[in-house]
C-alpha positions as CSV (number, residue, x, y, z in Angstrom):
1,X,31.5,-2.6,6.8
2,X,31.4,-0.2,4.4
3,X,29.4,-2.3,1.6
4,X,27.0,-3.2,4.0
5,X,25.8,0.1,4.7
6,X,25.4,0.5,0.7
7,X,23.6,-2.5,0.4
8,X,21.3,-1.5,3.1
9,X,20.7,1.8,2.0
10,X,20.0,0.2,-1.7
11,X,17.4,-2.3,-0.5
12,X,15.7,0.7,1.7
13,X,15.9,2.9,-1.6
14,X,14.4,-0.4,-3.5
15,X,11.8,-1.0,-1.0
16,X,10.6,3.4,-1.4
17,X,10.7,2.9,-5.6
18,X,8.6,-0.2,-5.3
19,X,6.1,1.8,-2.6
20,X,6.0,4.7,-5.0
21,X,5.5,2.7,-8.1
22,X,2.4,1.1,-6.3
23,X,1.2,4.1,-5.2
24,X,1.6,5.8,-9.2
25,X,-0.2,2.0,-9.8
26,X,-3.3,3.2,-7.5
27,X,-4.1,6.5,-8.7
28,X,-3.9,5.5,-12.7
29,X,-6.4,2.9,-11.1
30,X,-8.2,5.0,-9.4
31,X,-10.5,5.7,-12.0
32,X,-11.7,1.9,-12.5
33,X,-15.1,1.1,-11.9
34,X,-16.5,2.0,-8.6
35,X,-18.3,-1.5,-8.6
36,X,-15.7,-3.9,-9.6
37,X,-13.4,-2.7,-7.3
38,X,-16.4,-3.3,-4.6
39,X,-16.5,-6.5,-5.7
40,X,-12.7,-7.6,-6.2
41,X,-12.3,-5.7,-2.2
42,X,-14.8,-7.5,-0.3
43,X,-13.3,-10.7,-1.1
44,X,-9.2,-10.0,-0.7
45,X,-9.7,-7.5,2.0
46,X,-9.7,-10.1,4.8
47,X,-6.8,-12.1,3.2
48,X,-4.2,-9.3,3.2
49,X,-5.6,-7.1,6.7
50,X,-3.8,-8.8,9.7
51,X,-5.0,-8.3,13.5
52,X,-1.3,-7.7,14.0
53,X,-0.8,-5.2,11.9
54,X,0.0,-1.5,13.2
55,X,-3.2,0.5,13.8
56,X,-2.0,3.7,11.9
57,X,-0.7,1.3,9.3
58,X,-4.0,-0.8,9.0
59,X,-6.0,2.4,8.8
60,X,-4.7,3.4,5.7
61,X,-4.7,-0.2,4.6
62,X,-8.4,-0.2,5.0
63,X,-9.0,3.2,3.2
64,X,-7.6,1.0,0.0
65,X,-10.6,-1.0,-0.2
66,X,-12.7,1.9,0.6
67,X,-15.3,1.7,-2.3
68,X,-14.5,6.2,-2.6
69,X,-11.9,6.8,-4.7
70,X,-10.3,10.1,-3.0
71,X,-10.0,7.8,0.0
72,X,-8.3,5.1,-1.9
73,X,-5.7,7.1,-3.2
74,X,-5.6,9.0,0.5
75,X,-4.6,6.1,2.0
76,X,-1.8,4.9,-0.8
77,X,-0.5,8.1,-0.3
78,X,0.2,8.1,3.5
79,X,1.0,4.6,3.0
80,X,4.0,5.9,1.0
81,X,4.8,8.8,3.4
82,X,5.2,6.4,6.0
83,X,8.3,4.5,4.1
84,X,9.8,1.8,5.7
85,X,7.1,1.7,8.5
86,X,4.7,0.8,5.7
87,X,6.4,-2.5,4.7
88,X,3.7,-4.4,6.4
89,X,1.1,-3.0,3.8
90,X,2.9,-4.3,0.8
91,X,0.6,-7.0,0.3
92,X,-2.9,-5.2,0.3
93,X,-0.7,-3.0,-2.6
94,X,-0.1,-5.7,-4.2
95,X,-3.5,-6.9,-4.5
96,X,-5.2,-3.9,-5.1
């Protein structure tokens, strides 16, 4: 009982390095070109925004693709602060 409550809390502590490793990812990024993240964003932000998704969740989702770099990095951030919650948005981090 006892190991599985370790391996839980390790892939939960995994799961927070990997959203805060994105979210380090974003900001260094968040200097790139205003214009070719326009252009890389209007064609994968369909692919990874699901109707399904949580509404607070896909809020922040959609501030990724915003084209304003402040928002961007706004949205990554709460992204993180919402943790496990957040899992769903793992994808869009990925592609951005």
């Amino acid at each position: 009982m006892n190991g599985v409550k370790e391996v839980k809390m390790m892939t939960k502590g995994i799961r927070n390095l990997l959203i805060i490793l994105i979210m380090s990812i974003v900001a260094a990024l968040a200097g790139c070109s205003v214009h070719t993240a326009s252009v890389k964003n209007s064609r994968t932000k369909k692919a990874v925004i699901s109707s399904d998704m949580n509404p607070e969740i896909r809020s922040q989702v959609e501030k990724l693709y915003s084209p304003q770099i402040p928002e961007r990095v706004y949205g990554a951030i709460m992204l993180g602060k919402l943790g496990d919650r957040a899992t769903s948005a793992l994808p869009a981090l990925i592609d951005i």
